[in-house]
Every structure is written in C-alpha cells, then in structure tokens.
PDB file of N, CA, C and O in Angstrom, chain B, residues numbered from 101:
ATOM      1  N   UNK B 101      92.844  78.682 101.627  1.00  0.00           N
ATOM      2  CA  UNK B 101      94.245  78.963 101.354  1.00  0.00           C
ATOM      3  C   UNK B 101      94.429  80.476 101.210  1.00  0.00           C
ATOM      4  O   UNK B 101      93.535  80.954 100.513  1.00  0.00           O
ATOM      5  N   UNK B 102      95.210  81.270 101.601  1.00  0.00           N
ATOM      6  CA  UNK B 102      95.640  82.343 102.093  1.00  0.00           C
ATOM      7  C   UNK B 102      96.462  82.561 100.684  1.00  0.00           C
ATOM      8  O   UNK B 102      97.427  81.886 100.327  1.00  0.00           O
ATOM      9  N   UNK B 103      95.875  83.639  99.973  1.00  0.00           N
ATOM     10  CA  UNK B 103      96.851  83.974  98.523  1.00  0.00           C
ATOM     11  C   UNK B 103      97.496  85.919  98.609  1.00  0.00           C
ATOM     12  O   UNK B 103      96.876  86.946  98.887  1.00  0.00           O
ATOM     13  N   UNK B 104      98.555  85.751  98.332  1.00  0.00           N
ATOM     14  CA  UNK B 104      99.286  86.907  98.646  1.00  0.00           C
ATOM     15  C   UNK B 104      98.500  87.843  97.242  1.00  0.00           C
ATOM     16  O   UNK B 104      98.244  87.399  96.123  1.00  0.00           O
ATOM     17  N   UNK B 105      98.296  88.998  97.686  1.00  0.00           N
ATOM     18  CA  UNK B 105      97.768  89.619  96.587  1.00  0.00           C
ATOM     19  C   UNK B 105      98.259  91.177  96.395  1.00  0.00           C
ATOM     20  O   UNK B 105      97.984  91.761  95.346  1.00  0.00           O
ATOM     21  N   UNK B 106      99.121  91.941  97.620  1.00  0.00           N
ATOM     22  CA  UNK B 106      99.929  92.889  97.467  1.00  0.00           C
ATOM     23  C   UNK B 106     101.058  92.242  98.284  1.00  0.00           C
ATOM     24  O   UNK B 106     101.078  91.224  98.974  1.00  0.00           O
ATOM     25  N   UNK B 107     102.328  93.492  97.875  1.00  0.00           N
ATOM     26  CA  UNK B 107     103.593  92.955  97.970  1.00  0.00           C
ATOM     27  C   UNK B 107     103.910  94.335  98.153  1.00  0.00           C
ATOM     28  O   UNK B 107     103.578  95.103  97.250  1.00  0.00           O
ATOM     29  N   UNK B 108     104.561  94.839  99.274  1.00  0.00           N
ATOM     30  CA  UNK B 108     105.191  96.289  99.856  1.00  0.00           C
ATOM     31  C   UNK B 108     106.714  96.237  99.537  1.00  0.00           C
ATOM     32  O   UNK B 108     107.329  95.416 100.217  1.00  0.00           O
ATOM     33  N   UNK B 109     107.397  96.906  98.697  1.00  0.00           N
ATOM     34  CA  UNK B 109     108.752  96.828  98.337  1.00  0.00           C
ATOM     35  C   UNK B 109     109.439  97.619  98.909  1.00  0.00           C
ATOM     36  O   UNK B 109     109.622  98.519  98.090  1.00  0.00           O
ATOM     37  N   UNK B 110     110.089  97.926 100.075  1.00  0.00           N
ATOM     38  CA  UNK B 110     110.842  98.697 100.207  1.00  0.00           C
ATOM     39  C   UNK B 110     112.357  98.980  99.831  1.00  0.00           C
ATOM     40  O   UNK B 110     113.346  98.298 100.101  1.00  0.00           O
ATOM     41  N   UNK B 111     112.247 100.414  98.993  1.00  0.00           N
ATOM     42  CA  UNK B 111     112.908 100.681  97.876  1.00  0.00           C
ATOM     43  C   UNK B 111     114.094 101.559  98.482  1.00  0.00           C
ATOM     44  O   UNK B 111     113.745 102.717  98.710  1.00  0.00           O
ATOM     45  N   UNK B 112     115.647 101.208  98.844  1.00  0.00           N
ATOM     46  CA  UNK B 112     116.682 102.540  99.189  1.00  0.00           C
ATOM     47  C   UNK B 112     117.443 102.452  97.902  1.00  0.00           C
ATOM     48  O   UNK B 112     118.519 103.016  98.099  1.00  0.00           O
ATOM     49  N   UNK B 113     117.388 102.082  96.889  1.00  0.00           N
ATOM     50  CA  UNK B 113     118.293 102.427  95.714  1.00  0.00           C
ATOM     51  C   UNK B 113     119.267 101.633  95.683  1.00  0.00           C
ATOM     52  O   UNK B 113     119.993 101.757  94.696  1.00  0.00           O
ATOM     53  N   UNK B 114     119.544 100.845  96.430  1.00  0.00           N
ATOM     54  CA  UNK B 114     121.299 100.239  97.168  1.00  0.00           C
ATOM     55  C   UNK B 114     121.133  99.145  95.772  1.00  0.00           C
ATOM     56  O   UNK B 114     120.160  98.741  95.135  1.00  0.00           O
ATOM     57  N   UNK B 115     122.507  98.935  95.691  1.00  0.00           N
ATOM     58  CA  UNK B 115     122.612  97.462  94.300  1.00  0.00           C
ATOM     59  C   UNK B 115     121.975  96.751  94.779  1.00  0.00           C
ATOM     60  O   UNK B 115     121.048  96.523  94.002  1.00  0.00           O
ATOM     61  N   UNK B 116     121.781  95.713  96.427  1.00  0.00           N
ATOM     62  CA  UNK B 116     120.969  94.575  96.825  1.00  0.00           C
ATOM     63  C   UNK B 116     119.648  94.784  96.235  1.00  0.00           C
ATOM     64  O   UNK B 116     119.052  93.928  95.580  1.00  0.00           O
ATOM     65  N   UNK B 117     119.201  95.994  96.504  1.00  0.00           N
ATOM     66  CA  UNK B 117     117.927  96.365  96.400  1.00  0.00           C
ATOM     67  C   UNK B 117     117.159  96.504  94.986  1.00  0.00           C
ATOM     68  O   UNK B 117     115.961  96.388  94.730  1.00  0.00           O
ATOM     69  N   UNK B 118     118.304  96.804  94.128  1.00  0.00           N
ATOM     70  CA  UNK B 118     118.154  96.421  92.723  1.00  0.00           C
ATOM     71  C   UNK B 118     118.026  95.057  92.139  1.00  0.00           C
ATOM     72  O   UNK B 118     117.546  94.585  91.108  1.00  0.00           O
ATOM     73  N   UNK B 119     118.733  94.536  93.356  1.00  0.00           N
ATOM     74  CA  UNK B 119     118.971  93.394  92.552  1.00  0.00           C
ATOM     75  C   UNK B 119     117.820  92.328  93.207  1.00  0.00           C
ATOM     76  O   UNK B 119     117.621  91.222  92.704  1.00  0.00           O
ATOM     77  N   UNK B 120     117.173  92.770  94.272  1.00  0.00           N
ATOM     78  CA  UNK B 120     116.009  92.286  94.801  1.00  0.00           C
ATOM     79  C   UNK B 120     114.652  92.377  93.841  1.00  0.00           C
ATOM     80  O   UNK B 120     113.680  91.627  93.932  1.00  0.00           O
ATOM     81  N   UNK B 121     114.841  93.639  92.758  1.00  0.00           N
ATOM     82  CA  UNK B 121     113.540  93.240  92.053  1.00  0.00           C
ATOM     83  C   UNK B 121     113.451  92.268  91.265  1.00  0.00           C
ATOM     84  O   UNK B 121     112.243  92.282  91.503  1.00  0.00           O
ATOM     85  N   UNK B 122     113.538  91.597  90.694  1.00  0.00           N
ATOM     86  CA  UNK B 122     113.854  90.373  89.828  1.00  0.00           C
ATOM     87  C   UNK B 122     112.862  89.425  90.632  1.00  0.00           C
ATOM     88  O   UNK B 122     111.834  88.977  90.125  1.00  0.00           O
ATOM     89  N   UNK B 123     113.337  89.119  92.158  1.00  0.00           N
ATOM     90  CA  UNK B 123     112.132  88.573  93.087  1.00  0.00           C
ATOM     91  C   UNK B 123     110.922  89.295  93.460  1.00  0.00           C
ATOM     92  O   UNK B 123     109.833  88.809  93.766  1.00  0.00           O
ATOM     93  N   UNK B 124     111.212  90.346  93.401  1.00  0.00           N
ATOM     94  CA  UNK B 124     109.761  90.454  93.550  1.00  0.00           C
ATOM     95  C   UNK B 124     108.705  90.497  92.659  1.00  0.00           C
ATOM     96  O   UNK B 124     107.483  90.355  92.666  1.00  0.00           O
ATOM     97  N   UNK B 125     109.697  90.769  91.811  1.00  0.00           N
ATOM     98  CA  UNK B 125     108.435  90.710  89.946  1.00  0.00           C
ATOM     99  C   UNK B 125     108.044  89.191  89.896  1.00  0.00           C
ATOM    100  O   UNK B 125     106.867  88.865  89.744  1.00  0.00           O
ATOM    101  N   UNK B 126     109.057  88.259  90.026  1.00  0.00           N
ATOM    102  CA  UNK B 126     108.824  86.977  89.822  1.00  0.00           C
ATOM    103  C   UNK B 126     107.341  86.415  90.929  1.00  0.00           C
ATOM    104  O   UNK B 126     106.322  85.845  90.539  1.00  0.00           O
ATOM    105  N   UNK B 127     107.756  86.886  92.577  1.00  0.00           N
ATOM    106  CA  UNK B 127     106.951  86.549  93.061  1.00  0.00           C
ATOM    107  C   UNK B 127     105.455  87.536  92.887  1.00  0.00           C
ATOM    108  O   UNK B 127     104.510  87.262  93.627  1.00  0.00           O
ATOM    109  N   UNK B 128     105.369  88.302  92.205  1.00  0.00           N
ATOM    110  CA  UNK B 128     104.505  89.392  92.228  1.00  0.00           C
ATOM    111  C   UNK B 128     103.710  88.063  90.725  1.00  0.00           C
ATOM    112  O   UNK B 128     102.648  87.451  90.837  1.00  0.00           O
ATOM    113  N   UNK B 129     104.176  88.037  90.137  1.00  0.00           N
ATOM    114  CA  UNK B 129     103.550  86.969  88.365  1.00  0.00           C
ATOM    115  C   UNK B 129     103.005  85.559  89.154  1.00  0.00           C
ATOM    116  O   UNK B 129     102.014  84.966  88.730  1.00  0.00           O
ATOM    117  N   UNK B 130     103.729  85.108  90.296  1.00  0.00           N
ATOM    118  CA  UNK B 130     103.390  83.827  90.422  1.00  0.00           C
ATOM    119  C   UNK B 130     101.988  83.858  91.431  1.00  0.00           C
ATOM    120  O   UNK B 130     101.178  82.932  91.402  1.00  0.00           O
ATOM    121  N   UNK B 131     101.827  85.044  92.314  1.00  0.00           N
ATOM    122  CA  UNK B 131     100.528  85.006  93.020  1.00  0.00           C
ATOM    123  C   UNK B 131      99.554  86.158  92.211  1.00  0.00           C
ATOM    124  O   UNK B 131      98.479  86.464  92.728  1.00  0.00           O
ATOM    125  N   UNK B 132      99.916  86.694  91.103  1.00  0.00           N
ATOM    126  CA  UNK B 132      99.125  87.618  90.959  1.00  0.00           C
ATOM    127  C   UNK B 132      98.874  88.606  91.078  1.00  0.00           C
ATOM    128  O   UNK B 132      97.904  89.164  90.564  1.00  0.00           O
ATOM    129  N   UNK B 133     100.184  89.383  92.229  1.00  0.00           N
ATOM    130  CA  UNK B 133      99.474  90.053  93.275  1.00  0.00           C
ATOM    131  C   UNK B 133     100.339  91.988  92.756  1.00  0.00           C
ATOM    132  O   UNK B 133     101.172  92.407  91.953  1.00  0.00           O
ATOM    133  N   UNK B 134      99.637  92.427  93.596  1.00  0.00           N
ATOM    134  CA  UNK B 134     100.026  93.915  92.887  1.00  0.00           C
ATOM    135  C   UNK B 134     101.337  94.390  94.174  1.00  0.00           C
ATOM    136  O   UNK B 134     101.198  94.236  95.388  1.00  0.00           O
ATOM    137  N   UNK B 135     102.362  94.882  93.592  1.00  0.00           N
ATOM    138  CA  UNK B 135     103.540  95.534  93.910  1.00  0.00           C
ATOM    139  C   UNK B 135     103.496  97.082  94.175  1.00  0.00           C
ATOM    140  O   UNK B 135     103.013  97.806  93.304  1.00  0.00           O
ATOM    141  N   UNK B 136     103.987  97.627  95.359  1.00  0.00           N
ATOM    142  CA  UNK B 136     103.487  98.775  95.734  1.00  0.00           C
ATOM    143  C   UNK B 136     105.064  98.710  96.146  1.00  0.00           C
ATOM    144  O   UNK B 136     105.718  97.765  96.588  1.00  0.00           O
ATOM    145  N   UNK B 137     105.457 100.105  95.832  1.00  0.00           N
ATOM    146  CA  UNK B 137     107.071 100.449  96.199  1.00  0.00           C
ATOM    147  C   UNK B 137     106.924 101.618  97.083  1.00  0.00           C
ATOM    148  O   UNK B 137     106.051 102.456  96.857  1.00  0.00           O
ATOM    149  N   UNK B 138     107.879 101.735  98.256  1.00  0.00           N
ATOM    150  CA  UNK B 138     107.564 102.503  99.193  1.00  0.00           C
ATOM    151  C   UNK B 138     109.224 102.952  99.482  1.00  0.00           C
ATOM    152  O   UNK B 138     110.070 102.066  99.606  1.00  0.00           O
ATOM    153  N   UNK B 139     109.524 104.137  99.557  1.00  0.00           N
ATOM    154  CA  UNK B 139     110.600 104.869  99.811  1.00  0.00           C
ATOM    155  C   UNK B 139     110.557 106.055 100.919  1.00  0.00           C
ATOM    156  O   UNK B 139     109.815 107.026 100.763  1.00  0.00           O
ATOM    157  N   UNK B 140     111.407 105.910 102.051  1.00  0.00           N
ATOM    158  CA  UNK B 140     111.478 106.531 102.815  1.00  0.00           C
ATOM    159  C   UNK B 140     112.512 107.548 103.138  1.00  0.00           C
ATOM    160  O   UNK B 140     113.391 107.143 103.900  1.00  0.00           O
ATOM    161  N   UNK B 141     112.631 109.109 102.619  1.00  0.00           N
ATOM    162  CA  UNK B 141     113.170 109.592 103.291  1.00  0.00           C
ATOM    163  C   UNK B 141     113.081 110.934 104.138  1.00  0.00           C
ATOM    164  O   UNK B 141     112.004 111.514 104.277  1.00  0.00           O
ATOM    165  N   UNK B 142     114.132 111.348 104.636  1.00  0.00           N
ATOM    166  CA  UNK B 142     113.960 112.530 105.222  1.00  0.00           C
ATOM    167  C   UNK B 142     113.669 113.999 105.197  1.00  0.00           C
ATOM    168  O   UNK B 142     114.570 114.826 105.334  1.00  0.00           O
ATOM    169  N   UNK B 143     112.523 114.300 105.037  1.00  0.00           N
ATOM    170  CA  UNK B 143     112.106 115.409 104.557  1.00  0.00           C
ATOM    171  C   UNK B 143     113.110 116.153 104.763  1.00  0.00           C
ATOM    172  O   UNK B 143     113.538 116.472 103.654  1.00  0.00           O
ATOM    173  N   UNK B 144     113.787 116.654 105.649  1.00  0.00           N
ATOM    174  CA  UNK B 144     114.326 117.883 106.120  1.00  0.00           C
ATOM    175  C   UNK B 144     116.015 117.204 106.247  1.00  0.00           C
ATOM    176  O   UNK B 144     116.368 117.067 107.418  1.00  0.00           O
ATOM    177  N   UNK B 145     116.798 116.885 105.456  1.00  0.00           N
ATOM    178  CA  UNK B 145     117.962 116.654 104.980  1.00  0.00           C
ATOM    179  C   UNK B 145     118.486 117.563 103.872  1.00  0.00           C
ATOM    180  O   UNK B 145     118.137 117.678 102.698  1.00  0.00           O
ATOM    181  N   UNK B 146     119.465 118.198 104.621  1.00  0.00           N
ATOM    182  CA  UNK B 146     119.941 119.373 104.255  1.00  0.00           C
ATOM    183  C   UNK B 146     120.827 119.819 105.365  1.00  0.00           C
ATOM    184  O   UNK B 146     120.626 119.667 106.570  1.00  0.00           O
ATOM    185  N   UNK B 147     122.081 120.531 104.639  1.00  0.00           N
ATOM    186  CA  UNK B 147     122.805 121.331 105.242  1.00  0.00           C
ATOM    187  C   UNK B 147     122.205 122.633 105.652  1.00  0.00           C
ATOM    188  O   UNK B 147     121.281 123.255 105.127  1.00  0.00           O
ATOM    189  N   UNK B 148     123.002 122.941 106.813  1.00  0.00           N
ATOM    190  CA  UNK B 148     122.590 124.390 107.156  1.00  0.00           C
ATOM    191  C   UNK B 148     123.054 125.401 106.662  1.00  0.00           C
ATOM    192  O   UNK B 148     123.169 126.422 107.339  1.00  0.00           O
ATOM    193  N   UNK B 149     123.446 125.341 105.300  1.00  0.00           N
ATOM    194  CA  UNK B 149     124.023 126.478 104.608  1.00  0.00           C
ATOM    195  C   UNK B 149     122.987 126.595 103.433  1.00  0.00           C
ATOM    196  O   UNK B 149     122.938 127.639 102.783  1.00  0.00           O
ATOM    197  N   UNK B 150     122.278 125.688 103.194  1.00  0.00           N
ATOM    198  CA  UNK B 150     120.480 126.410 102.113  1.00  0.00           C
ATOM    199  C   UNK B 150     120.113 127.012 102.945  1.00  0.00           C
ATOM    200  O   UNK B 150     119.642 128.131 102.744  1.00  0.00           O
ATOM    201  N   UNK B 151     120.199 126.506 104.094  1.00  0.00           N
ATOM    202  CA  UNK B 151     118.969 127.907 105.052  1.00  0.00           C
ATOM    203  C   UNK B 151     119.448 128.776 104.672  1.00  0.00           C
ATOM    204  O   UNK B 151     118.617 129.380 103.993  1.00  0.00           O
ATOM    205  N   UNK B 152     120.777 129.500 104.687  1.00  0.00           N
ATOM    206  CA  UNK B 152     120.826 131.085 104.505  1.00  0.00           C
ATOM    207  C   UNK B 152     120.220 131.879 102.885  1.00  0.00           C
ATOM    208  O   UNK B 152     120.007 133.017 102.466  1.00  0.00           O
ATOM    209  N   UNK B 153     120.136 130.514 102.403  1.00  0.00           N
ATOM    210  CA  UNK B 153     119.780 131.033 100.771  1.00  0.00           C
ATOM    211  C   UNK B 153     118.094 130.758 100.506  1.00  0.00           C
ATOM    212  O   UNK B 153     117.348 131.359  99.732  1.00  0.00           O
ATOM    213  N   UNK B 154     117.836 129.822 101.278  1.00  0.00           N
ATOM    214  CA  UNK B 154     116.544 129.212 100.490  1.00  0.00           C
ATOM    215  C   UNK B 154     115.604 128.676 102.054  1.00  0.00           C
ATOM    216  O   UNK B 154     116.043 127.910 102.911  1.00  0.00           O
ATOM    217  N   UNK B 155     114.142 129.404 102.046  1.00  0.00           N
ATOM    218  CA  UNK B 155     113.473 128.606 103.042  1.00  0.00           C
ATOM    219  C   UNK B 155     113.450 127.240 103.799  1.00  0.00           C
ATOM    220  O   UNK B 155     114.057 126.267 103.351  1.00  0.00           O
ATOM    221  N   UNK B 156     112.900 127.205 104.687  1.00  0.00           N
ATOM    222  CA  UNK B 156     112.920 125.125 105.345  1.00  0.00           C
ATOM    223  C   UNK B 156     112.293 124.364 104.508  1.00  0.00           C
ATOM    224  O   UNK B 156     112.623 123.227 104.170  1.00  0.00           O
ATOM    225  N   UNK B 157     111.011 125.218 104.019  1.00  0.00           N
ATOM    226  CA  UNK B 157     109.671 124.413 103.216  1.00  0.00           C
ATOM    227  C   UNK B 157     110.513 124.457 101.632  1.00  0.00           C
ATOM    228  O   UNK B 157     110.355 123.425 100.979  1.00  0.00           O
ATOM    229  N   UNK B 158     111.188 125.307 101.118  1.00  0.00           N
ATOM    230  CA  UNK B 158     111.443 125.555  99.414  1.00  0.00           C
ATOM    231  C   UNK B 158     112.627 124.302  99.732  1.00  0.00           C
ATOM    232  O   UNK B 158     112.859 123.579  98.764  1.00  0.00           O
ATOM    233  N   UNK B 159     113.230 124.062 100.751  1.00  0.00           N
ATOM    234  CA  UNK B 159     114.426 123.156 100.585  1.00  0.00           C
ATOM    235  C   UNK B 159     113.944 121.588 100.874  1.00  0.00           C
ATOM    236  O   UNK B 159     114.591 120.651 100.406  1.00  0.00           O
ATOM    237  N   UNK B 160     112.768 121.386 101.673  1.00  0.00           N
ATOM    238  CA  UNK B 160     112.024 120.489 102.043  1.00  0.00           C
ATOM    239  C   UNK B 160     111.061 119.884 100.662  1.00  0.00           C
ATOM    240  O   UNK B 160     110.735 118.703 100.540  1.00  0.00           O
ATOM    241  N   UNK B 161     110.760 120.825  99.833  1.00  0.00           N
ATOM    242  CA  UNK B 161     109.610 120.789  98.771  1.00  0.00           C
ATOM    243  C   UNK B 161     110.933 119.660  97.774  1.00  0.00           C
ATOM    244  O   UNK B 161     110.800 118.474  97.472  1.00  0.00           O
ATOM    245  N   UNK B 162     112.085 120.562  97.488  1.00  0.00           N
ATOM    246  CA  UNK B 162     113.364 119.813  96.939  1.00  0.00           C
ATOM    247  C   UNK B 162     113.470 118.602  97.032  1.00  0.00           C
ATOM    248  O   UNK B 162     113.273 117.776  96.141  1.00  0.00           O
ATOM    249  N   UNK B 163     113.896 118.358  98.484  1.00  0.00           N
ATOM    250  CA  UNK B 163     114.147 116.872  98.887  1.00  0.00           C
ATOM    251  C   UNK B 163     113.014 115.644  98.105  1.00  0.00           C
ATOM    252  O   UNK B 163     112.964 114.518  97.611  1.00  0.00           O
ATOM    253  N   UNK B 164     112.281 116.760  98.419  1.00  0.00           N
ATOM    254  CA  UNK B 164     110.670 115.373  98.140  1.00  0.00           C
ATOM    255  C   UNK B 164     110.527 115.462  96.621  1.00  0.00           C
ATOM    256  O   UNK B 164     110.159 114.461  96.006  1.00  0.00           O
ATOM    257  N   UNK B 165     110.758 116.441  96.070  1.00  0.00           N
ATOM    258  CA  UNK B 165     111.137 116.154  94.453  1.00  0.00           C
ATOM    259  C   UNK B 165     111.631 115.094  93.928  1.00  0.00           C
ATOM    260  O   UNK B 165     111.219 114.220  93.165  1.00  0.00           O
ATOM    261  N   UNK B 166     113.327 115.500  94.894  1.00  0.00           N
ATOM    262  CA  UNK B 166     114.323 114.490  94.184  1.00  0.00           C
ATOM    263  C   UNK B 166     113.389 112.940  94.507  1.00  0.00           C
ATOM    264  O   UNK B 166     112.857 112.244  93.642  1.00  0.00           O
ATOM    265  N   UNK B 167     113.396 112.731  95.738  1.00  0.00           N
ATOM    266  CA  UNK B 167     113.018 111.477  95.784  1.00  0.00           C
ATOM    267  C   UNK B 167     111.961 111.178  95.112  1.00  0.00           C
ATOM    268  O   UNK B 167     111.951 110.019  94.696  1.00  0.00           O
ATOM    269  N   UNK B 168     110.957 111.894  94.828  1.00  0.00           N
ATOM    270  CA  UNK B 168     109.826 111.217  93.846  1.00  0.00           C
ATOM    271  C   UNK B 168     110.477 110.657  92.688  1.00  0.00           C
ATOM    272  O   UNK B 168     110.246 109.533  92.242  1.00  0.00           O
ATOM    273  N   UNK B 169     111.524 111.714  92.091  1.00  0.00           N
ATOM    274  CA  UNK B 169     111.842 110.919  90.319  1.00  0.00           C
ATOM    275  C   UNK B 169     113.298 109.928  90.495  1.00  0.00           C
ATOM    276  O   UNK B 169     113.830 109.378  89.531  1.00  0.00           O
ATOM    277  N   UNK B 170     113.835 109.824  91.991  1.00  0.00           N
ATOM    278  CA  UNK B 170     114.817 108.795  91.845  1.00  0.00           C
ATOM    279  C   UNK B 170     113.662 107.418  91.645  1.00  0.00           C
ATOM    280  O   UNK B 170     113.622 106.433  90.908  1.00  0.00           O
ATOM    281  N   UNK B 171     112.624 108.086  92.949  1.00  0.00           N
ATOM    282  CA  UNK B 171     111.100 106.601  92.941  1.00  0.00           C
ATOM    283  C   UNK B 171     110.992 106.324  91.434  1.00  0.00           C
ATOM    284  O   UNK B 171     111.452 105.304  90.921  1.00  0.00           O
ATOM    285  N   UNK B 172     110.337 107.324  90.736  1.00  0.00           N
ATOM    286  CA  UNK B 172     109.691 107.251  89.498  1.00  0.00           C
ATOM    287  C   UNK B 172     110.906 106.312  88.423  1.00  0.00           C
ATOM    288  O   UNK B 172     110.480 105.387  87.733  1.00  0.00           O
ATOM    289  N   UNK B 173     112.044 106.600  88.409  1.00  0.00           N
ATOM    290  CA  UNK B 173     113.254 105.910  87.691  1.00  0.00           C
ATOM    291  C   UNK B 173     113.404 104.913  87.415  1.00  0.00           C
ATOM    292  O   UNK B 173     113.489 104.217  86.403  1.00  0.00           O
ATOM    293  N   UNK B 174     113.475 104.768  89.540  1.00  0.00           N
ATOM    294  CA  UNK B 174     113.469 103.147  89.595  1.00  0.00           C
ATOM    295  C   UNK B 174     112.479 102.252  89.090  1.00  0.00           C
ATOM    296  O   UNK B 174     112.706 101.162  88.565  1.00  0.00           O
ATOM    297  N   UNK B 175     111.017 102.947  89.341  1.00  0.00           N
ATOM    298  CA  UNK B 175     110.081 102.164  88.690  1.00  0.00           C
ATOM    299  C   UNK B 175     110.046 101.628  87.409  1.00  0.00           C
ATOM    300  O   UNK B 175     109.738 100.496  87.037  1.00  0.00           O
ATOM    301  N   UNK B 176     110.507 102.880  86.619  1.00  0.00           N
ATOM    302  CA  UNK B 176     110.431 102.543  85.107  1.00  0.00           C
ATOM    303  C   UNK B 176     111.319 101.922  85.174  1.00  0.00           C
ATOM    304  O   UNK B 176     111.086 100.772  84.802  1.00  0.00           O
ATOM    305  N   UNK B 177     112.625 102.144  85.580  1.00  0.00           N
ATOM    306  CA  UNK B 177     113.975 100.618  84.900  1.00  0.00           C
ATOM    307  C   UNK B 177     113.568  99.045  85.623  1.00  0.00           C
ATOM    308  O   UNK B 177     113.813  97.990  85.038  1.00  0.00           O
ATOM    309  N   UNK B 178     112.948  99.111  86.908  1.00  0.00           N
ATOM    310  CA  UNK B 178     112.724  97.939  87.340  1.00  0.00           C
ATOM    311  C   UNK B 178     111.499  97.327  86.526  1.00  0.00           C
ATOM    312  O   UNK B 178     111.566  96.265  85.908  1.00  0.00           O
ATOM    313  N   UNK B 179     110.396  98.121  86.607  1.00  0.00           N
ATOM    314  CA  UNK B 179     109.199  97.502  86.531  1.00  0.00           C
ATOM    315  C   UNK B 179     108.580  98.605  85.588  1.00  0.00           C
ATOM    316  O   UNK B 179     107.820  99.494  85.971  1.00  0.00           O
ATOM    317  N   UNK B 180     109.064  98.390  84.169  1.00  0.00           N
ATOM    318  CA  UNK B 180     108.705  98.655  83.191  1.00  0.00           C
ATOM    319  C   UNK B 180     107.479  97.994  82.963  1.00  0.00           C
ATOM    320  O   UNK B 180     107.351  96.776  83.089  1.00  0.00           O
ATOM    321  N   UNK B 181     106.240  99.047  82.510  1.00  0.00           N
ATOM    322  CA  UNK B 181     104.652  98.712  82.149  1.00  0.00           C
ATOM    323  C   UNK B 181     104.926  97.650  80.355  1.00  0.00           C
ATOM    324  O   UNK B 181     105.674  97.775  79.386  1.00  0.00           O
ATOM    325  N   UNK B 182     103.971  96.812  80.712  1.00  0.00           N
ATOM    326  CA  UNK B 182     103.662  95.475  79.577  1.00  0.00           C
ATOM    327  C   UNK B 182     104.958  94.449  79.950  1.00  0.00           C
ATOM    328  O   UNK B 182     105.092  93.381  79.353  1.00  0.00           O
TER     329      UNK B 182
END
C-alpha cells in the first residue's frame, strides 16, 4: 500500500488558498506525512522607476525578502508549531 508521506502546498496568499490549509493539515495528521509550502514568485517585479534609484540585484534582493516573510507569516498563522 502506497502511503503519502510529503505533501507540496502551493502557497499564492489568495483567501481559497487560505482556506485550503485546514485540508491540508487535516490530510497531512491523517497520513503522517510532512508539508512543504512552496511559493512562487517573480524575482524581477518591479517598476521601472527603482531602476533609476536602486540597482536590478538591491531591488531583486527586496522582492525575495518580501516574499520570504509573507512565506514565513503564512506559515506561522496557518501551521503554527505544537
């Protein structure tokens, strides 16, 4: 018998998507299995008006900031540790 033991969440922030963790915690308790959240975005999203103020890479380094601690947020409000 074939037992699920990771679970890939893909995470855009959207209410559905909020409201999708509830299943996946549930199904994550009932096989056991470990939950890995994966967020995709665009490094290089940005107007062309930081360029005149701020490098590709210093505005690129940004982007990937923000999205780490919107990631990190969600984690903690969804899938609070204990």
């Amino acid at each position: 018998m074939t037992m699920i033991e990771n679970i890939l969440f893909p995470v855009d922030f959207s209410p559905s998507c909020a409201a999708m963790a509830a299943y996946v915690k549930r199904a994550a308790a009932i096989f056991g299995a470990r939950v890995t959240l994966v967020h995709i975005f665009d490094l290089y999203s940005h107007d062309a008006l930081q360029l005149y103020v701020r490098s590709l890479s210093e505005v690129a380094e940004e982007q990937q900031n923000l999205a780490r601690d919107k990631l990190n947020s969600f984690l903690q409000s969804e899938f609070p540790l204990g």
